[in-house]
C-alpha positions in Angstrom: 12.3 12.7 -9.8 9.5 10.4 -9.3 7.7 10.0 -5.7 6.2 7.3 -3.8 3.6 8.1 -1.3 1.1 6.8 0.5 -1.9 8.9 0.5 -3.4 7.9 4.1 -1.2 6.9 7.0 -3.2 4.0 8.6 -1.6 3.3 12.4 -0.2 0.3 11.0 2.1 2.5 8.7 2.7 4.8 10.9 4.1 2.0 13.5 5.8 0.5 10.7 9.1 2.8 10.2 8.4 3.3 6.7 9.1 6.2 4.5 6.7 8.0 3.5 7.4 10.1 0.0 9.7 8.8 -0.8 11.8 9.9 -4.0 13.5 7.9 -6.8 15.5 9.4 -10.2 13.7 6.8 -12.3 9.5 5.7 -12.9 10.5 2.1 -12.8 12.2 2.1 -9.8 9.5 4.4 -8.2 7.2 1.4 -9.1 9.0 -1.4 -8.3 9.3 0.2 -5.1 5.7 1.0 -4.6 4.4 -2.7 -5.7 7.0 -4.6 -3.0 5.7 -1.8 -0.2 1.8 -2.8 -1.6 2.4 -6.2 -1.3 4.4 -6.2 1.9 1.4 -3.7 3.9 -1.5 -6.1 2.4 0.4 -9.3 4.1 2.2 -7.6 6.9 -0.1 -4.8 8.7 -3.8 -5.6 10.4 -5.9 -6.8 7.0 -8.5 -4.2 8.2 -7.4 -2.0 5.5 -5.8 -3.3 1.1 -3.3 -1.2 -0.6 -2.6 -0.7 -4.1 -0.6 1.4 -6.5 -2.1 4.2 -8.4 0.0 6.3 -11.0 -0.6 10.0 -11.0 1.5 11.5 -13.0 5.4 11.8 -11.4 3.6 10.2 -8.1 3.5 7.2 -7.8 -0.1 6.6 -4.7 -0.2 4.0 -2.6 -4.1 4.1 -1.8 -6.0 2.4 1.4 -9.1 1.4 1.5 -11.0 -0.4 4.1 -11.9 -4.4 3.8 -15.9 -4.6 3.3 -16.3 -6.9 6.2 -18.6 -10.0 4.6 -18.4 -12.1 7.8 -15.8 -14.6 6.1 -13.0 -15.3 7.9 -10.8 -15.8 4.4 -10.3 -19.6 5.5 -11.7 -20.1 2.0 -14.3 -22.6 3.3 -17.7 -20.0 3.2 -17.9 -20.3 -0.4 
């Protein structure tokens, strides 16, 4: 069995009804399933945090970090 889990619960998460740890019987699915989560928490939730998928052996992390805050507003227009 292969896990997905999300090593830090942001309040966004935890709001969001998503399973945590979740388990799967094959590493691709496990990873398919973790990308489309990554993907949908780095659109969906705050932006004050970005998500992405780190393999650890049969776990499969879904790591947070915090946004440095550069004073952009991501408009694309500051650079």
């Amino acid at each position: 069995m292969f896990k997905v889990t999300v090593e830090k619960e942001c309040g966004c998460f935890r709001k969001s009804g998503i399973n945590n740890n979740q388990e799967f019987a094959s590493k691709d699915n496990a990873l398919i399933k973790a990308m489309e989560l990554t993907k949908d928490m780095n659109s969906d939730f705050c932006q004050k945090h970005e998500f992405k998928v780190v393999e650890s052996g049969d776990t499969i992390l879904i790591k947070v970090d915090e946004k440095a805050h550069t004073g952009c507003c991501g408009g694309g227009h500051c650079s």
